[in-house]
N, C-alpha and C positions, 0 to 999 in steps of 0.2 A: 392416385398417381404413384408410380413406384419406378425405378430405376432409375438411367440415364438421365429421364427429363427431370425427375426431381430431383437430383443433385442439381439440372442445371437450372431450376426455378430455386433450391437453394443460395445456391450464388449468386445469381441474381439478388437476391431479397439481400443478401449480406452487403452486394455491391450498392442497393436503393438504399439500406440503412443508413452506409456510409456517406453517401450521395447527401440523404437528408441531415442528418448531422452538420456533415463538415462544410456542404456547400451554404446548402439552404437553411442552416442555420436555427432547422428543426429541436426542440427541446428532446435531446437523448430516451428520457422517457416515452414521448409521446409518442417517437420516429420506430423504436423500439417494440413498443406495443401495436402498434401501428403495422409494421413488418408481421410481425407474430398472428397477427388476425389474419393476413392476406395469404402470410404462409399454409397455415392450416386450412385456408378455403382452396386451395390450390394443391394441395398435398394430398387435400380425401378424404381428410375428417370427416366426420358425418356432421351436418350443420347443429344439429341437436345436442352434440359432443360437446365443440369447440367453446360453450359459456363455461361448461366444466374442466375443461383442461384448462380454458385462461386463467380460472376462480384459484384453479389447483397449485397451479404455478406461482402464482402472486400469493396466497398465504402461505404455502410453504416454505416462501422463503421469506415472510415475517415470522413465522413462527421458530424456525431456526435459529436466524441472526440477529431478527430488528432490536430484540433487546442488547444483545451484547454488542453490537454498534453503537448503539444511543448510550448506554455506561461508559464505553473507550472514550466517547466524544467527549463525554461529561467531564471525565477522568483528565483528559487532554487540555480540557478550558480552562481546569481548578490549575492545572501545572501552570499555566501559560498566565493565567491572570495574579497570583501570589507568589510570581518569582520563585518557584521551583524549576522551572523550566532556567531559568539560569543558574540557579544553585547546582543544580544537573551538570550544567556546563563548565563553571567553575570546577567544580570536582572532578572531568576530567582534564582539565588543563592542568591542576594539580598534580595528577596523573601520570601525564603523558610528559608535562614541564613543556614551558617558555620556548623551551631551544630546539621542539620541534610542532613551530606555531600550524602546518597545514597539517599536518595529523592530528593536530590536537582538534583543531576547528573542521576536521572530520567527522572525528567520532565521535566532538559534542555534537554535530547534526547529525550524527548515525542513532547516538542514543535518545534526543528530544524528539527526532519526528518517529518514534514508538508511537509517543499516544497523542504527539499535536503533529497535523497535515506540514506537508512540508512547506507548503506558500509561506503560512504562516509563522512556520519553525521559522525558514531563513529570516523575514523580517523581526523575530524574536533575537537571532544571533547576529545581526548584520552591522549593531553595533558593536560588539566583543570581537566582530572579523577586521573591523575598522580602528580599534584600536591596537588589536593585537599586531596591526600593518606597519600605524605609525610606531608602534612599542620596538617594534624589530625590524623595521624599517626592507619584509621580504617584498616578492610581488602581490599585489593586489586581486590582479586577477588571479593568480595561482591559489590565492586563497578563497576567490569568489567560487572556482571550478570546485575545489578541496572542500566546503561548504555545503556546495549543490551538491556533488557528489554521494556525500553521507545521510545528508536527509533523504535523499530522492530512492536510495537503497533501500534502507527498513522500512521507507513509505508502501515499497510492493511488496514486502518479503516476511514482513513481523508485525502478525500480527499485537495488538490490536487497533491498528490500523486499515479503515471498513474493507478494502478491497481484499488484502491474504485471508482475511476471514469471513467475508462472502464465497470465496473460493474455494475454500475450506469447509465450508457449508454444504455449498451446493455439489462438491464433487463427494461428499460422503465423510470427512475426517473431520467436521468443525466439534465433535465432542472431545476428539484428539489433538486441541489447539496446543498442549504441549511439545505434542514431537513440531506441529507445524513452526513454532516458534524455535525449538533449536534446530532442526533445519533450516529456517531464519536467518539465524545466526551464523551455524556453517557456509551456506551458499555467498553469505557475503564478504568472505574474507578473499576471494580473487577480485573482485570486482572493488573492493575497497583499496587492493592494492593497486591494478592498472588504473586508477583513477588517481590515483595520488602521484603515481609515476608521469601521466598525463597531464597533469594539473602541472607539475613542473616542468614540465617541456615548454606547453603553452603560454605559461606564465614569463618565459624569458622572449616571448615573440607577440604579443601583443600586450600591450598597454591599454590601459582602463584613463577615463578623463581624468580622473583625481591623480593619477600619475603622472596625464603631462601637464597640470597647472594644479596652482593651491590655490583653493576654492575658496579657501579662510574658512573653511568649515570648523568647527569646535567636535574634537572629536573625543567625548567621555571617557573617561577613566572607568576602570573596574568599579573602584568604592562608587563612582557618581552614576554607576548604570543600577549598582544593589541599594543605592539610596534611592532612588526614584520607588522602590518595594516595599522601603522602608527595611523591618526588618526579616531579613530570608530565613525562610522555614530552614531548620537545622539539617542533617544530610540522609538520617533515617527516615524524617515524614517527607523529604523531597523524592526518595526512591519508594517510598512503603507502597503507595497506593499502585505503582508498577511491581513492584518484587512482591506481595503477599500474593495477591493472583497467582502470580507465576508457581511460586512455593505451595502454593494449593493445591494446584492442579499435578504438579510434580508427584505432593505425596497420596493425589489420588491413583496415578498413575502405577509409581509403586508398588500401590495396597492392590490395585487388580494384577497388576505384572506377578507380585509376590505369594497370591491367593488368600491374602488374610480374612478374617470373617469375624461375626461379633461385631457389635453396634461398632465400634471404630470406624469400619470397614464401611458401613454405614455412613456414617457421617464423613469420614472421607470423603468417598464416592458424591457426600452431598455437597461438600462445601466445593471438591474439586473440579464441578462442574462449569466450564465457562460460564453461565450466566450467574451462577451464586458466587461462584472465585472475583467477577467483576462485578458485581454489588459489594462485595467486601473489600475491594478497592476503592470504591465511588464514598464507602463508609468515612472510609481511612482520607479522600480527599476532601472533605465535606470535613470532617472535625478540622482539616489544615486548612480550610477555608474560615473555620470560626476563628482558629487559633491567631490566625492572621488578621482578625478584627475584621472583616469583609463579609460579616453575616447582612445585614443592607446587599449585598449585593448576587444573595444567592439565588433570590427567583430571577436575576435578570441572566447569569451566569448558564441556569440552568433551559431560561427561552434561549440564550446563545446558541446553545449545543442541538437543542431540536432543529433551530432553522438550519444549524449547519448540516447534519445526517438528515433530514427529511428529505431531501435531493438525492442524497447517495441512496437510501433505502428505496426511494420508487424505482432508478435506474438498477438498483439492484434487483428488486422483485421483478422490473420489466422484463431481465435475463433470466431469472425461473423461467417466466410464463415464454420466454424464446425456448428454454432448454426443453422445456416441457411439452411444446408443440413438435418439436427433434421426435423427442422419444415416443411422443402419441403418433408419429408418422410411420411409413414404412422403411423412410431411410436408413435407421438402426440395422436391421433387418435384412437391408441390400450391401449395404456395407460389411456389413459380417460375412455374407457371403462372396465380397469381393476385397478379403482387408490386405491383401498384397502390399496394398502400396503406403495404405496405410501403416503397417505394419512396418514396415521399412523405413520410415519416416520414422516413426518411435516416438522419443520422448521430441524432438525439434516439431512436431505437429502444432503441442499449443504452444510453442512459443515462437511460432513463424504466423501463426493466425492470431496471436496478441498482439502481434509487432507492426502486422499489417494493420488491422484494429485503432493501435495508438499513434502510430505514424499521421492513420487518415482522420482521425477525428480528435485526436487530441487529449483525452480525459485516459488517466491510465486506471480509475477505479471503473470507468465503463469499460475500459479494454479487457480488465481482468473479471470483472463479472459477466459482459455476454462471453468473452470465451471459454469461463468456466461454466456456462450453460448450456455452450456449445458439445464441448469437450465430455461433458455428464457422462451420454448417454454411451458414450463410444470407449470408454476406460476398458472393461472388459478385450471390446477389438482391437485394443492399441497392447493390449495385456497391461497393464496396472491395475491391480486387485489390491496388494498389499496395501498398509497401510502410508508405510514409508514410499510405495512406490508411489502413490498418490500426492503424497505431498510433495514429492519433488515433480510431478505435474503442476503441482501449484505453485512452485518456486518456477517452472520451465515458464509459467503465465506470467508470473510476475516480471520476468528478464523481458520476458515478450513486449510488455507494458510498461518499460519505460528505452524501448529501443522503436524511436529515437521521437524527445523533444524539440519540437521546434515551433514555427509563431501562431500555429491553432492550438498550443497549449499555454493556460495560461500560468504556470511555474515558466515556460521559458520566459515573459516579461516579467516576471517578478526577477528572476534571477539580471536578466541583462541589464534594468533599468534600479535597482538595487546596486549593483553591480558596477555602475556607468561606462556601460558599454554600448556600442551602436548594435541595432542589430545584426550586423553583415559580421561583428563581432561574436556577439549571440551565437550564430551559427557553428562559426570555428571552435566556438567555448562549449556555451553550455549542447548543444545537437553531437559534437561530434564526440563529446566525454562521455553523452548519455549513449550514444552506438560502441562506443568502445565498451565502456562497462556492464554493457547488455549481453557482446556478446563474450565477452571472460564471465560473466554469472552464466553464459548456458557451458561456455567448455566444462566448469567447474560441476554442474549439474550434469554433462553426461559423463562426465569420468566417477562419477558418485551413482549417477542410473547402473555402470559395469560393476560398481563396489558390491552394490547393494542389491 
């Protein structure tokens, strides 16, 4: 099959995916794999082909990421389990100071859900948002928005975090998680701003329940949140196992950018490779995991983190084996010769099919992995070859996939009922801050697609 009808047996299959997901409540993987076989019998594969293109698609994308997913995760539990994840936060409140408590409780969720999921991040800070409420007595909910907000950013955008770096993977730059992570970094400073601007807007218009009654809740003090830790890793092992990585890969970066040569150059290159820069991360977390007297609890820390990524890594290799049925078809092929419109669309392509994606099913590490599978084959047609142009495809995904939260996702009940808001709350709050800052992260990624 080629043309017309296969784009429209394409959409269709994306429209059944969705279908099965979000209605029928089909497991992502299965619905995903599941599409990808029917697509290829449909599309013209030669039946004899199709074992090897699914086989193709599914280890290549273990073979790329599953490691450096399974180390982030790792990397992510040691924070979260031995109070570096609040040591993290503390430092920037330090920072940022007291007297500007919804930035501060921003960027500490901007910088914790790096390497711990944001579900999790918020119920890690949601006691530090609660005190810092009654401390300074602002809105509640403007600080619930200003929370969600921060996490929910570097959760799609910075790596290593499994979705930008399955994206990153599968579009061709995950050896380049450097540039990917400070364009990271850059893409989130509009979207950190209109959220924060948002958050105070909202925050003077609705009320959360603990604002209109006292609950008699006991709401902890800083010292009685770091005593529950015991005592908190100091502030070099609480960033180390996230900043040496980074610095690795930087001065691998460098060494090739620079052309040095000689064993250095050598071992640069070897250490600054995403999988060895995050093994020497997971090093660095593992001694702050003895340090912290929590060796008892390293093989249980360490099953944590596989049940956590086992889920993500199937959903992720099911989007190989989608992308990979794309490109074993002839649609590539027809589209190229009819990229008009695509082409004109540009960089809003994958982040109007990511958005569509997370809208309808809910999960923005599926959103950002099948439409970076999606997306693969067709870089070339959209023109993004660079490396930089690429990755701000991968920023345009990640805007995509988190535009817009709402009640098939489950960050929006953690957020609302953390939060204590109703849902119909929920919607005004956390849905409508995740559509605003979705789409100030794409203005700011096409004024940087003209830059660059």
């Amino acid at each position: 099959m080629t043309g017309i009808p296969l784009i429209i047996a394409f959409v269709v299959a994306i429209a059944a995916m969705i279908l099965l997901i979000s209605k029928l409540k089909i497991h992502p993987f299965l619905a995903i794999m599941g599409i990808s076989l029917v697509l290829a019998i449909v599309a013209g594969i030669p039946l004899t082909d199709i074992p090897g293109v699914i086989g193709a698609g599914f280890s290549g994308t273990f073979s790329s990421i599953g490691i450096v997913i399974i180390l982030g995760a790792f990397i992510g539990t040691v924070l979260e389990k031995t109070g570096a994840a609040l040591k993290l936060a503390d430092m920037v409140i330090k920072l940022v100071g007291e007297k500007n408590p919804g930035l501060a409780i921003q960027l500490m969720g901007w910088v914790v859900s790096i390497p711990v999921f944001c579900d999790s991040g918020f119920v890690i800070l949601n006691p530090i948002r609660k005190a810092l409420v009654k401390r300074t007595g602002v809105s509640s909910v403007m600080m619930t928005v200003c929370l969600s907000c921060g996490l929910y950013i570097s959760h799609v955008f910075i790596p290593p975090t499994p979705g930008p770096i399955a994206a990153a993977s599968t579009l061709g730059v995950g050896e380049n998680l450097l540039l990917v992570i400070g364009m990271g970094v850059l893409c989130s400073i509009l979207p950190l701003i209109a959220g924060l601007i948002y958050a105070k807007i909202i925050g003077k218009k609705i009320k959360s329940a603990d604002e209109l009654s006292d609950s008699g809740e006991v709401v902890k003090t800083y010292d009685e949140l770091k005593a529950e830790f015991g005592k908190l890793p100091n502030g070099f092992n609480a960033v180390a196992p996230l900043i040496v990585p980074i610095i690795l890969m930087a001065l691998s970066s460098i060494s090739s950018m620079a052309g040095w040569g000689g064993w250095i150059a050598e071992l640069l290159a070897f250490l600054g490779t995403p999988i060895i820069a995050l093994g020497v991360g997971t090093v660095l977390a593992i001694i702050q995991l003895l340090t912290a007297g929590k060796k008892s609890e390293f093989y249980t820390l360490t099953n944590e983190s596989l049940k956590t990524v086992g889920p993500i890594l199937f959903v992720t290799a099911a989007g190989g084996v989608l992308g990979k049925v794309i490109a074993s078809s002839d649609m590539v092929n027809f589209i190229t010769e009819h990229a008009t419109v695509l082409q004109a669309m540009g960089i809003f392509f994958p982040f109007l099919l990511a958005a569509i994606l997370k809208s309808a099913q809910g999960s923005s590490t599926v959103a950002i992995t099948t439409t970076a599978g999606i997306v693969a084959p067709l870089l070339g047609v959209l023109g993004f070859e660079s490396p930089v142009k690429i990755a701000l495809v991968v920023m345009a995904i990640g805007a995509g996939a988190m535009t817009v939260s709402h009640a098939n996702d489950s960050y929006f009940w953690v957020v609302t009922n953390f939060g204590e808001m109703k849902p119909e709350e929920g919607y005004r709050t956390q849905t409508l801050m995740t559509l605003i800052i979705g789409i100030a992260a794409m203005v700011e990624i096409f004024i940087l697609n003209l830059i660059f």
